[in-house]
PDB file of N, CA, C and O in Angstrom:
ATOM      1  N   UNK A   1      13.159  18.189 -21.756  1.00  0.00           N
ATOM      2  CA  UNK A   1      12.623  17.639 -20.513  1.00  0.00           C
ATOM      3  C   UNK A   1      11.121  17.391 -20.692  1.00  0.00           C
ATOM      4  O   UNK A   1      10.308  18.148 -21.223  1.00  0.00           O
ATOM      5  N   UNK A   2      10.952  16.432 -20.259  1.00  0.00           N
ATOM      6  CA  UNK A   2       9.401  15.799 -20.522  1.00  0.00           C
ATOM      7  C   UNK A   2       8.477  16.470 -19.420  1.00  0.00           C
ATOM      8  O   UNK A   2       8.840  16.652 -18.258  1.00  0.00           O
ATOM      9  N   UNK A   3       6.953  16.890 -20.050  1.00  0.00           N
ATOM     10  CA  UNK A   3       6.503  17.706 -18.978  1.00  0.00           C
ATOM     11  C   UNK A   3       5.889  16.662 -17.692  1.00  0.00           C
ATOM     12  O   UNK A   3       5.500  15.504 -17.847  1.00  0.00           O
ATOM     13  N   UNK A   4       5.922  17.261 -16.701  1.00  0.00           N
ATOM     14  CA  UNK A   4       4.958  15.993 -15.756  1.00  0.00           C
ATOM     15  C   UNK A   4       3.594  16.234 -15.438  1.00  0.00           C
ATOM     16  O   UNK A   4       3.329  17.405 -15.164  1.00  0.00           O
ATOM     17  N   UNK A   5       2.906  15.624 -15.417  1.00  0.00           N
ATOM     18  CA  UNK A   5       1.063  15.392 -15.465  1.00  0.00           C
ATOM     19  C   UNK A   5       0.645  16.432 -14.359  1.00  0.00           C
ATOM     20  O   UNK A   5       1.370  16.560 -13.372  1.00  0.00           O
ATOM     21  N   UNK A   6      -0.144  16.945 -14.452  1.00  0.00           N
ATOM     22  CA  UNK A   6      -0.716  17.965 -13.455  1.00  0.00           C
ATOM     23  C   UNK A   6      -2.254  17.584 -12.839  1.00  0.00           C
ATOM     24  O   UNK A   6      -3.207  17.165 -13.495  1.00  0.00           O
ATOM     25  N   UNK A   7      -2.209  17.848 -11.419  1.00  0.00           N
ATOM     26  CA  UNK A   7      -3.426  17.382 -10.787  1.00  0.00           C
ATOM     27  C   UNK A   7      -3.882  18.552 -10.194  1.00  0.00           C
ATOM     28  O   UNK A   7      -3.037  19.076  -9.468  1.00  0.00           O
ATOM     29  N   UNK A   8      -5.060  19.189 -10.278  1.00  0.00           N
ATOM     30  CA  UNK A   8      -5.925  20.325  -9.434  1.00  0.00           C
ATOM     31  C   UNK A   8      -6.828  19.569  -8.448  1.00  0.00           C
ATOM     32  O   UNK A   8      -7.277  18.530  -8.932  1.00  0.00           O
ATOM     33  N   UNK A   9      -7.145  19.787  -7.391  1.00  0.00           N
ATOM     34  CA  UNK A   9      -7.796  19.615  -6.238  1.00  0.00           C
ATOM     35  C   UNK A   9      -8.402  21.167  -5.836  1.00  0.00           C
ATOM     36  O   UNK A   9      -7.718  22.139  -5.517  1.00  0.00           O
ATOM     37  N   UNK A  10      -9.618  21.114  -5.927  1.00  0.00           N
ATOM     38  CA  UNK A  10     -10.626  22.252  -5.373  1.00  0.00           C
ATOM     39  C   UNK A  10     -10.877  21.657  -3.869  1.00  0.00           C
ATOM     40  O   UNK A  10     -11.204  20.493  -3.636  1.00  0.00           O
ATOM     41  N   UNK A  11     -10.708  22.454  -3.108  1.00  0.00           N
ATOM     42  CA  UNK A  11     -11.221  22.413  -1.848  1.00  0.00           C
ATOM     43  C   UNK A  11     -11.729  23.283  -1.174  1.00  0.00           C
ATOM     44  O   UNK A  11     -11.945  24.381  -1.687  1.00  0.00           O
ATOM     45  N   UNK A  12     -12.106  22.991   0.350  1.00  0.00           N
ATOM     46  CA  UNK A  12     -12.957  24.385   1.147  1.00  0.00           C
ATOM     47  C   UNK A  12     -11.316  24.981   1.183  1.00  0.00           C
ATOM     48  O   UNK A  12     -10.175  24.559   0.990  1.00  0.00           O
ATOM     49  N   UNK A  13     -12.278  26.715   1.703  1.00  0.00           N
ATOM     50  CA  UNK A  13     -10.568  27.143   2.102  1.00  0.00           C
ATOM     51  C   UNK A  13     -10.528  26.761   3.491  1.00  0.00           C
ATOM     52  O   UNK A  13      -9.455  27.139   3.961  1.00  0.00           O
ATOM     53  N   UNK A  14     -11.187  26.216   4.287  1.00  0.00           N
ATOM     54  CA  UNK A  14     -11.038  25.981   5.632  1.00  0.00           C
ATOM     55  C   UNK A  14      -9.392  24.598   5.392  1.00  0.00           C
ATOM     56  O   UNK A  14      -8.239  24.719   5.806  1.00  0.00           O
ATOM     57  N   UNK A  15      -9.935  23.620   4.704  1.00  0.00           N
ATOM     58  CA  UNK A  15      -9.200  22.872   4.472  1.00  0.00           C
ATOM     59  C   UNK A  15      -7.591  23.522   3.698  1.00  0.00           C
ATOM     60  O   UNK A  15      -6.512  22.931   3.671  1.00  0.00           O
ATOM     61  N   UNK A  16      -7.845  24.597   3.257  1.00  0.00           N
ATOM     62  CA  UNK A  16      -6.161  24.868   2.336  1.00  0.00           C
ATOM     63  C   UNK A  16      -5.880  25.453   3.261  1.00  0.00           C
ATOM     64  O   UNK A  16      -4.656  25.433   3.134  1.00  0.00           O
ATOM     65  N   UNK A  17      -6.119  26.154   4.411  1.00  0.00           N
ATOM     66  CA  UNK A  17      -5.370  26.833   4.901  1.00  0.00           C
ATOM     67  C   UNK A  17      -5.204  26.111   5.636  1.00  0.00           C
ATOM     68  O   UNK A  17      -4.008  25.855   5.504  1.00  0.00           O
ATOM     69  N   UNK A  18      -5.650  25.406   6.564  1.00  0.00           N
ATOM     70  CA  UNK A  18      -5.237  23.984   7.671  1.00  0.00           C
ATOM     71  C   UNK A  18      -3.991  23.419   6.975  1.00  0.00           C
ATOM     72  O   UNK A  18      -2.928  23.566   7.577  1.00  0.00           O
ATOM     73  N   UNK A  19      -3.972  22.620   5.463  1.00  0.00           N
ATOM     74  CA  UNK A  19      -2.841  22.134   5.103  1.00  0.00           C
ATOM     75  C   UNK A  19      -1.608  23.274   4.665  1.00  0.00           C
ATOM     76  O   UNK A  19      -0.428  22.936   4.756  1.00  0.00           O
ATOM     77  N   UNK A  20      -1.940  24.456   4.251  1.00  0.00           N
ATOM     78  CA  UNK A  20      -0.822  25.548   4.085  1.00  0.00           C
ATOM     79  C   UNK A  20      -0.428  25.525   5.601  1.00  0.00           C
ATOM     80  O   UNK A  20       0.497  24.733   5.784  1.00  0.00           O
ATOM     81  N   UNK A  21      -0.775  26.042   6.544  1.00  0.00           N
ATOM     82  CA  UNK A  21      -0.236  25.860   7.837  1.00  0.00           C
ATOM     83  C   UNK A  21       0.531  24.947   8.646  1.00  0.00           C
ATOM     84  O   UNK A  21       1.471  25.126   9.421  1.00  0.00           O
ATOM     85  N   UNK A  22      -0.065  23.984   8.296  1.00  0.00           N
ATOM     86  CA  UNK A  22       0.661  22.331   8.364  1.00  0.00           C
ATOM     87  C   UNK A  22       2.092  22.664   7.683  1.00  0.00           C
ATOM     88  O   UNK A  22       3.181  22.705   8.255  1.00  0.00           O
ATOM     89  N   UNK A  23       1.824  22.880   6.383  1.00  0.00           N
ATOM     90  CA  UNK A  23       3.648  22.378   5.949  1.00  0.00           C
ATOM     91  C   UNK A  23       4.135  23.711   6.321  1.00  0.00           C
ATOM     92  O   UNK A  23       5.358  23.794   6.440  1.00  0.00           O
ATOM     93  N   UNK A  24       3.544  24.619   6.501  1.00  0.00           N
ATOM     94  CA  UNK A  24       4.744  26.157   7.086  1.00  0.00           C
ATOM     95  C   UNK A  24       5.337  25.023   8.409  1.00  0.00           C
ATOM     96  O   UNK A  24       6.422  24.461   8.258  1.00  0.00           O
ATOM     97  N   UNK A  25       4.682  24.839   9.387  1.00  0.00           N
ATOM     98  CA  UNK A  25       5.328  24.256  10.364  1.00  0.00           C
ATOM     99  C   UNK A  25       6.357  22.943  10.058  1.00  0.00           C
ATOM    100  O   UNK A  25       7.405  22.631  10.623  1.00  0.00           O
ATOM    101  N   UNK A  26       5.765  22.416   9.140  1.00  0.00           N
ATOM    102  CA  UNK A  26       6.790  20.685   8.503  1.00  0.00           C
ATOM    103  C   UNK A  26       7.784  21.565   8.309  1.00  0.00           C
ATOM    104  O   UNK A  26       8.819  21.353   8.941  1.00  0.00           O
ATOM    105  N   UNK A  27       7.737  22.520   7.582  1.00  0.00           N
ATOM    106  CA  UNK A  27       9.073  23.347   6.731  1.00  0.00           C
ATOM    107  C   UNK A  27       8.888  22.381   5.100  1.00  0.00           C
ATOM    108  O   UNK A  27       9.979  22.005   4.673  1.00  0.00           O
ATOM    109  N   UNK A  28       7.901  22.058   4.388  1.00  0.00           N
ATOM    110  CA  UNK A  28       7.692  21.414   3.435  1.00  0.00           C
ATOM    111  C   UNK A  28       6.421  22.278   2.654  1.00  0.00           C
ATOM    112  O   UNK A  28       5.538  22.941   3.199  1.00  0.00           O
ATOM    113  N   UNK A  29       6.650  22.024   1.118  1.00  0.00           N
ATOM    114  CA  UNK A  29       5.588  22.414   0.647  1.00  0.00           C
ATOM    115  C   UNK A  29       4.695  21.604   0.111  1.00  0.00           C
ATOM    116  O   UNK A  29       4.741  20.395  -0.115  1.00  0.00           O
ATOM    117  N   UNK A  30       3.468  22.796  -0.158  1.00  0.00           N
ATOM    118  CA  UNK A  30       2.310  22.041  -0.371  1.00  0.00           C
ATOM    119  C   UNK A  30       2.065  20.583  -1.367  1.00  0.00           C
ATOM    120  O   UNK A  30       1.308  19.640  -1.138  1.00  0.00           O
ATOM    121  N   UNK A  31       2.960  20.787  -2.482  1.00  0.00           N
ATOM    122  CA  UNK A  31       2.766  20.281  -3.299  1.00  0.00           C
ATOM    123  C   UNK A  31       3.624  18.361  -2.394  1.00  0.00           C
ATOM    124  O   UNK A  31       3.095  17.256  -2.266  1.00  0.00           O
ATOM    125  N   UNK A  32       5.030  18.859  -2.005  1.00  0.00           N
ATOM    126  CA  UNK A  32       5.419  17.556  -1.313  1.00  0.00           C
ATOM    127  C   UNK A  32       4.372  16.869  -0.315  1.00  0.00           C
ATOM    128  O   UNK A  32       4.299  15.648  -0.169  1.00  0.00           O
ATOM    129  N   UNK A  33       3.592  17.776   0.336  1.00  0.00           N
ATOM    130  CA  UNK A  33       2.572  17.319   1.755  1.00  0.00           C
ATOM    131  C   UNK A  33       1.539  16.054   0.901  1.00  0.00           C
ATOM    132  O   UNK A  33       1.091  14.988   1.326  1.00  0.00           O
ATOM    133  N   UNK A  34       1.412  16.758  -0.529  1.00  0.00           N
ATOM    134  CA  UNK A  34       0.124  16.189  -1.509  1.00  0.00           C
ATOM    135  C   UNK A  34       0.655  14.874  -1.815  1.00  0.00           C
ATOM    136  O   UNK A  34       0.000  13.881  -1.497  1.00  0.00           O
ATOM    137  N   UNK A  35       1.700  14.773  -2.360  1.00  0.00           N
ATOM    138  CA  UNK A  35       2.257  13.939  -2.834  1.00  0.00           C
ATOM    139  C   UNK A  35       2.498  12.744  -1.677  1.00  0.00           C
ATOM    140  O   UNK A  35       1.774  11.772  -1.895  1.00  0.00           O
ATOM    141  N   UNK A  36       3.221  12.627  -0.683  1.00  0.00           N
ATOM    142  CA  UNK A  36       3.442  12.196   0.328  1.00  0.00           C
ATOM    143  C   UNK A  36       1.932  11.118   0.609  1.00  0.00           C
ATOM    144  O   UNK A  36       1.509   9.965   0.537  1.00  0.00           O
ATOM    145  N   UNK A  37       1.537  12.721   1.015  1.00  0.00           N
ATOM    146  CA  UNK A  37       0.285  11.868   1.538  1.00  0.00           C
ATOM    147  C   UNK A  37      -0.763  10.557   0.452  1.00  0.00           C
ATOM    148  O   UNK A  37      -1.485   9.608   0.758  1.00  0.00           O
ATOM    149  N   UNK A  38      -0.399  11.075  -0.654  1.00  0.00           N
ATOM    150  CA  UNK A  38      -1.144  10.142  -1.431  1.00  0.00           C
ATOM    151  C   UNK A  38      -0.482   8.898  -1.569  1.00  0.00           C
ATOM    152  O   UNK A  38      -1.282   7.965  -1.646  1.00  0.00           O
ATOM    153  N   UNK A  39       0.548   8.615  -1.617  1.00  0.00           N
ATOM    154  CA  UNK A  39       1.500   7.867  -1.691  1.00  0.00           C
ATOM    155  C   UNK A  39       1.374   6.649  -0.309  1.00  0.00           C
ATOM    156  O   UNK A  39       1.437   5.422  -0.243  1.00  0.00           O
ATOM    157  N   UNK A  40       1.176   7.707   0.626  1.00  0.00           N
ATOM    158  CA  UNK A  40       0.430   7.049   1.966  1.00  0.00           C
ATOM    159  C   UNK A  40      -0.244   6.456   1.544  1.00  0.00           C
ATOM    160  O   UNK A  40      -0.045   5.269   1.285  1.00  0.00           O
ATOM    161  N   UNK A  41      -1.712   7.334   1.237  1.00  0.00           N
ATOM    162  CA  UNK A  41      -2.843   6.642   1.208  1.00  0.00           C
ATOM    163  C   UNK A  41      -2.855   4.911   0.369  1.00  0.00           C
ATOM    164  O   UNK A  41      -3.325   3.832   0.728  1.00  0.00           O
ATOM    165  N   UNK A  42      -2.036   5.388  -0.959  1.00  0.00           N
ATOM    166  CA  UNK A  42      -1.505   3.965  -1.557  1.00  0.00           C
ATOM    167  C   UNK A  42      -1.213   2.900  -1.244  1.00  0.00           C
ATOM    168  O   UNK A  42      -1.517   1.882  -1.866  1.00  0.00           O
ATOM    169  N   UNK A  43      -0.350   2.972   0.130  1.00  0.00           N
ATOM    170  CA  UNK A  43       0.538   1.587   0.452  1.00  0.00           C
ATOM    171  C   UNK A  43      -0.801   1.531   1.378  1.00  0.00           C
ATOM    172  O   UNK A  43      -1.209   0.380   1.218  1.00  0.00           O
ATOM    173  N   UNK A  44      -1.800   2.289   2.383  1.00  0.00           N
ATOM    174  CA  UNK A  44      -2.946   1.644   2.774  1.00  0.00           C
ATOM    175  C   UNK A  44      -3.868   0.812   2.588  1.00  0.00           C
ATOM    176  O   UNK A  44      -4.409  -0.086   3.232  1.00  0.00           O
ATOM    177  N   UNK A  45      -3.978   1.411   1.285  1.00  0.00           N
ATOM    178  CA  UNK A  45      -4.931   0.418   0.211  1.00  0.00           C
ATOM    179  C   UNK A  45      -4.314  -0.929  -0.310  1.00  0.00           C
ATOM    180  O   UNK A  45      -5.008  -1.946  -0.314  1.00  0.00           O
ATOM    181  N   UNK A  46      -3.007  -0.941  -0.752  1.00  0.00           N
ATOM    182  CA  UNK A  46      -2.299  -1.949  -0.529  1.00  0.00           C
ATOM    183  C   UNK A  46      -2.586  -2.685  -0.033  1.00  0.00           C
ATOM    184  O   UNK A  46      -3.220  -3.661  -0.432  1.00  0.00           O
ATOM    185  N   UNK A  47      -2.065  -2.360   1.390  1.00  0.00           N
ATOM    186  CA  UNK A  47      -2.435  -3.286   2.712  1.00  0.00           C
ATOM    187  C   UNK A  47      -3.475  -4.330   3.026  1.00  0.00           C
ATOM    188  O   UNK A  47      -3.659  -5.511   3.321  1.00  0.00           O
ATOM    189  N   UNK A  48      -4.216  -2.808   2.707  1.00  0.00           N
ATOM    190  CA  UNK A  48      -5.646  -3.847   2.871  1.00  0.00           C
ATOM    191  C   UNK A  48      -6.112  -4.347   1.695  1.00  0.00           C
ATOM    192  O   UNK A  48      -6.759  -5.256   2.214  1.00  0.00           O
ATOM    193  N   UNK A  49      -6.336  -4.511   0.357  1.00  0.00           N
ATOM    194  CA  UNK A  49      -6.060  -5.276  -0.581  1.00  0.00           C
ATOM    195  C   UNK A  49      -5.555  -6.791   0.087  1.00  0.00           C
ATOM    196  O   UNK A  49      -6.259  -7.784   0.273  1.00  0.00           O
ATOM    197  N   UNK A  50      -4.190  -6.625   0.359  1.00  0.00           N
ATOM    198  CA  UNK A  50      -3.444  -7.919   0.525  1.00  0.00           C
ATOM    199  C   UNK A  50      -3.505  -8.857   1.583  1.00  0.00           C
ATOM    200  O   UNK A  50      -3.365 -10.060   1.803  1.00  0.00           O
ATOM    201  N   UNK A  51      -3.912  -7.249   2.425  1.00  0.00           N
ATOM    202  CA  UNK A  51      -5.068  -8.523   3.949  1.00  0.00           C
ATOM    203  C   UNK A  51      -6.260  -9.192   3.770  1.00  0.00           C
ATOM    204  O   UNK A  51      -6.745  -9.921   4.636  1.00  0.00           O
ATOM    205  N   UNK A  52      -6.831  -8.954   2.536  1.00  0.00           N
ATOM    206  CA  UNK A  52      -8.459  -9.441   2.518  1.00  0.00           C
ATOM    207  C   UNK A  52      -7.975 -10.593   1.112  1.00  0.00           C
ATOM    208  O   UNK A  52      -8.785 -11.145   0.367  1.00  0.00           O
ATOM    209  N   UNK A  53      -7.063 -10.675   1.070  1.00  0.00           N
ATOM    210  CA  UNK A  53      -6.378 -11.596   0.150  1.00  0.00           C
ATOM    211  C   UNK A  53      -5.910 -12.803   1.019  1.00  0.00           C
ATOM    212  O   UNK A  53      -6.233 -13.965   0.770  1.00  0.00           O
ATOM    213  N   UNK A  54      -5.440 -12.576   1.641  1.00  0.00           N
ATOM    214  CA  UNK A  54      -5.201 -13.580   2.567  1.00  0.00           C
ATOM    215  C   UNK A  54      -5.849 -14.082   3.367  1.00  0.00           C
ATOM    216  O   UNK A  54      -5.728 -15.277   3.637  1.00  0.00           O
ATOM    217  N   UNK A  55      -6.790 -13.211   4.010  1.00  0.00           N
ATOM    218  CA  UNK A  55      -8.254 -13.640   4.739  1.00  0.00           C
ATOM    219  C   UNK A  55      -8.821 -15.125   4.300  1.00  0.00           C
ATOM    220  O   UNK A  55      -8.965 -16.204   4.874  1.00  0.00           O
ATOM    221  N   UNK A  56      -9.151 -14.426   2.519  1.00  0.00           N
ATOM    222  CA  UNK A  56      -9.569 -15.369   1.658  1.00  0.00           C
ATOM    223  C   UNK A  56      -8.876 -16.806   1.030  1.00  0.00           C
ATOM    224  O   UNK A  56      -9.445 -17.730   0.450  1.00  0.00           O
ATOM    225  N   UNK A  57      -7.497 -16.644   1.354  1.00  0.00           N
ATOM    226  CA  UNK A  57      -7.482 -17.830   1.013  1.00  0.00           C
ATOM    227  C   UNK A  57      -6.800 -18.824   2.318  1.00  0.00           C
ATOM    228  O   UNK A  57      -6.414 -19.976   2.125  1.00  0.00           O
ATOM    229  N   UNK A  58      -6.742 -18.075   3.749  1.00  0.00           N
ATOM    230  CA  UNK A  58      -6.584 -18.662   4.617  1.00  0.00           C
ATOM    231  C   UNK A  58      -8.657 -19.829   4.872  1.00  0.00           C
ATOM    232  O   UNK A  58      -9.041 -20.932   5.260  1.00  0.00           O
ATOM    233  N   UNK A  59      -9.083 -18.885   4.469  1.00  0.00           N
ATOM    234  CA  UNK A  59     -10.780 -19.352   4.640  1.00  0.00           C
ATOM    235  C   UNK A  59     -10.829 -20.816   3.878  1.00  0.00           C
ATOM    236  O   UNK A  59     -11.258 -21.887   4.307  1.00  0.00           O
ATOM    237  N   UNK A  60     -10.162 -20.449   2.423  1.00  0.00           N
ATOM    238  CA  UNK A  60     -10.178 -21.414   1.105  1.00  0.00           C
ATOM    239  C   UNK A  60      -9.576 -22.723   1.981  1.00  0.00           C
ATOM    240  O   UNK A  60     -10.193 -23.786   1.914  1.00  0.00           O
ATOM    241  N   UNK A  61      -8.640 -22.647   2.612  1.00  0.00           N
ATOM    242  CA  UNK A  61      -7.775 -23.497   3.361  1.00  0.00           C
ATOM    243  C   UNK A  61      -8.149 -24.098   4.346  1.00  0.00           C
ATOM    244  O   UNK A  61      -7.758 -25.256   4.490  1.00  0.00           O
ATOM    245  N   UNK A  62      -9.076 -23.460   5.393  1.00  0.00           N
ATOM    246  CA  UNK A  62      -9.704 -23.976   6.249  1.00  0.00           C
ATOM    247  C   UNK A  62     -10.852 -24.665   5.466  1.00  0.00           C
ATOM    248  O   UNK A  62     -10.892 -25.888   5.605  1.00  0.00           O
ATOM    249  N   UNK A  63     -11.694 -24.159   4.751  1.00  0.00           N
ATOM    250  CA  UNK A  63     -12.773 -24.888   4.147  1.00  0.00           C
ATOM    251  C   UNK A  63     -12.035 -26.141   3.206  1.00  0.00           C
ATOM    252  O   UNK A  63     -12.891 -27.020   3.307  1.00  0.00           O
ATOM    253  N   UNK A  64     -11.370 -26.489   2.690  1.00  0.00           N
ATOM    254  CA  UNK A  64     -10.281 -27.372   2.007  1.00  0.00           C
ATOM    255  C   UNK A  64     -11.093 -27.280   0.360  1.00  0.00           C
ATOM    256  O   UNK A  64     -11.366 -28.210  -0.399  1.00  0.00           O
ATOM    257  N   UNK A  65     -11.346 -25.697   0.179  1.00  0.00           N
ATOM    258  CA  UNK A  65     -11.146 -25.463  -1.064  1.00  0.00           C
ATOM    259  C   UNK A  65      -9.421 -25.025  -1.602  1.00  0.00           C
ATOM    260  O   UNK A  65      -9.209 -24.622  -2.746  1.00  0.00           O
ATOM    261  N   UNK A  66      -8.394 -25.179  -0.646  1.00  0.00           N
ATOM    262  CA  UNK A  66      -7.097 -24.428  -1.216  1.00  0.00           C
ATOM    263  C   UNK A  66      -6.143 -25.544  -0.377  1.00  0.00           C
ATOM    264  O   UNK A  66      -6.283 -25.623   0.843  1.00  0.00           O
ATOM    265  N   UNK A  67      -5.111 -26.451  -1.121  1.00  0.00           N
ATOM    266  CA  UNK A  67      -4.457 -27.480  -0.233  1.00  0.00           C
ATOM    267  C   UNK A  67      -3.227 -26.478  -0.325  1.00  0.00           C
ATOM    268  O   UNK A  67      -2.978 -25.458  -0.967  1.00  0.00           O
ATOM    269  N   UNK A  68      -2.460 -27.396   0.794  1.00  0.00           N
ATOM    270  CA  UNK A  68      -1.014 -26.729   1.495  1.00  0.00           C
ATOM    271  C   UNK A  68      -0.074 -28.087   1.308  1.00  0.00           C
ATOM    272  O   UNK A  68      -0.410 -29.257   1.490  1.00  0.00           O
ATOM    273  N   UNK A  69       0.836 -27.712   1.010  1.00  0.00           N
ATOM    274  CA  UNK A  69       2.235 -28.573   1.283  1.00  0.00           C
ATOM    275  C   UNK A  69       2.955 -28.259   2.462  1.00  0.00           C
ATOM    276  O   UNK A  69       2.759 -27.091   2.799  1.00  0.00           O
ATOM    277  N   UNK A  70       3.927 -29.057   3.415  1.00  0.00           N
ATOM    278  CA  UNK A  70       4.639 -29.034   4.705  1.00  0.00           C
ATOM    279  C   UNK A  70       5.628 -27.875   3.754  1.00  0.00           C
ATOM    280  O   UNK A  70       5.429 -27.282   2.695  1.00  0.00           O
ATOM    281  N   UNK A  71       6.724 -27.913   4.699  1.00  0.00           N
ATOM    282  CA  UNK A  71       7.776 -26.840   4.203  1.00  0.00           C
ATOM    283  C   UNK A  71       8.796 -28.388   3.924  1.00  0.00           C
ATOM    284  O   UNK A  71       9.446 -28.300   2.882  1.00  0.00           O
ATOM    285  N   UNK A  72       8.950 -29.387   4.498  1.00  0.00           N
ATOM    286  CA  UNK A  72       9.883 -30.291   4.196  1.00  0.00           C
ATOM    287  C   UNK A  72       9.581 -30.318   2.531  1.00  0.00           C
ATOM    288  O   UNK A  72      10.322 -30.022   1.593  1.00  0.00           O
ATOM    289  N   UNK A  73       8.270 -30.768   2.554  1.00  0.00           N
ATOM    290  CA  UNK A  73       7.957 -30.597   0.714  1.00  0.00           C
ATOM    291  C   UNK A  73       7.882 -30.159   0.235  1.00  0.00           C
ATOM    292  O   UNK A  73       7.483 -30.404  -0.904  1.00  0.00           O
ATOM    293  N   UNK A  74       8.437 -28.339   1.000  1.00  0.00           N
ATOM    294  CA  UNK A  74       8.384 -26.866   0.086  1.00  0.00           C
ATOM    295  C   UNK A  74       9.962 -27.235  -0.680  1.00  0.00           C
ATOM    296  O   UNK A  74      10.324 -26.968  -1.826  1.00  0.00           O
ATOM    297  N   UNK A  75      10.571 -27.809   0.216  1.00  0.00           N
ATOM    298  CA  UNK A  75      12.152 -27.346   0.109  1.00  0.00           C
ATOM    299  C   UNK A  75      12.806 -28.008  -1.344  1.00  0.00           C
ATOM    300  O   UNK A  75      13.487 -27.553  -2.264  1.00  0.00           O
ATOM    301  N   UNK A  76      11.977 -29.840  -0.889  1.00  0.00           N
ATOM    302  CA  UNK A  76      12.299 -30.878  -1.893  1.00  0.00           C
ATOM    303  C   UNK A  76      11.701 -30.276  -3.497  1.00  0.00           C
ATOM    304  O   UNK A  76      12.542 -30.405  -4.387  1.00  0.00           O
ATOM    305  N   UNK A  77      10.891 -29.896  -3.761  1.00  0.00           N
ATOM    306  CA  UNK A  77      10.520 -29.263  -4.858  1.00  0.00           C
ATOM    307  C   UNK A  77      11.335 -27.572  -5.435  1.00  0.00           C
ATOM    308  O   UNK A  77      11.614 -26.984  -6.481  1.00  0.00           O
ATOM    309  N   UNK A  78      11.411 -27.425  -4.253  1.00  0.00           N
ATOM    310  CA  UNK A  78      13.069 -26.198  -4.813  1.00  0.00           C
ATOM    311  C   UNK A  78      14.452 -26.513  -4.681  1.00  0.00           C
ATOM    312  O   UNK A  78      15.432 -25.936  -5.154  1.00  0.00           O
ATOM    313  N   UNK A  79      14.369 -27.529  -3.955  1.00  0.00           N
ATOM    314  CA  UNK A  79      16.023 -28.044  -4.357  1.00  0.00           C
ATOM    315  C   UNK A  79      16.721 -27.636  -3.166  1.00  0.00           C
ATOM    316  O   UNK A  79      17.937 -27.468  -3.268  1.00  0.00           O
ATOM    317  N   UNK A  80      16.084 -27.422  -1.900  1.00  0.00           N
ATOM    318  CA  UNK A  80      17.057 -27.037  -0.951  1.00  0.00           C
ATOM    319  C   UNK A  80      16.881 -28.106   0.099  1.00  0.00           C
ATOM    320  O   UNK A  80      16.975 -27.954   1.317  1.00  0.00           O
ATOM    321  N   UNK A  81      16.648 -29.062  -0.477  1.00  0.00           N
ATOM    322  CA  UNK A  81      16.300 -30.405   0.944  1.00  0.00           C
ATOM    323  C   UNK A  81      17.798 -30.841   0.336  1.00  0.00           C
ATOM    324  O   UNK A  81      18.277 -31.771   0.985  1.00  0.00           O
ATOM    325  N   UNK A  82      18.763 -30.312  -0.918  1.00  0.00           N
ATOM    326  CA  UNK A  82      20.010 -30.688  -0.943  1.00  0.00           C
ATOM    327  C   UNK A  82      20.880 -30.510  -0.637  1.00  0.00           C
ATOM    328  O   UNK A  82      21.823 -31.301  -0.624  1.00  0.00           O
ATOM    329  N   UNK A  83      20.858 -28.788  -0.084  1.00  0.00           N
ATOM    330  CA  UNK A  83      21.575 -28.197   0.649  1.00  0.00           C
ATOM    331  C   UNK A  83      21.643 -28.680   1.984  1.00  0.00           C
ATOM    332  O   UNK A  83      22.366 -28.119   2.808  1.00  0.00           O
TER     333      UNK A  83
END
């Protein structure tokens, strides 16, 4: 069995015992609460990544640095104006 990567986090103890308390009540442990939550934090960053992505090229579009095709001429170029 392959070992899996290990992460230490030093914190106040004000903070470990707030999150030890937390998952006594979840009924979850610490290590799932960690995990979870980072995983969270991930698809956040995501998010916003992909919103300021689009920001930008909705802008590109309005400024007519970025052209658009109709969807009639989305379809004809994929082959479903045959369907």
């Amino acid at each position: 069995m392959q070992k899996q990567p290990r992460l230490t986090v030093d914190m106040p103890s004000k903070v470990h015992i707030l999150i030890k308390t937390a998952c006594a009540e979840l009924g979850i442990s610490m290590k799932q609460f960690m995990v979870e939550s980072a995983l969270k934090r991930m698809e956040e960053l995501e998010d916003q990544y992909l919103a300021k992505k689009a920001h930008k090229i909705l802008k590109d579009i309005e400024e007519g640095k970025e052209k658009t095709i109709s969807w009639k001429e989305m379809k004809k170029r994929i082959g479903w104006d045959e369907i």
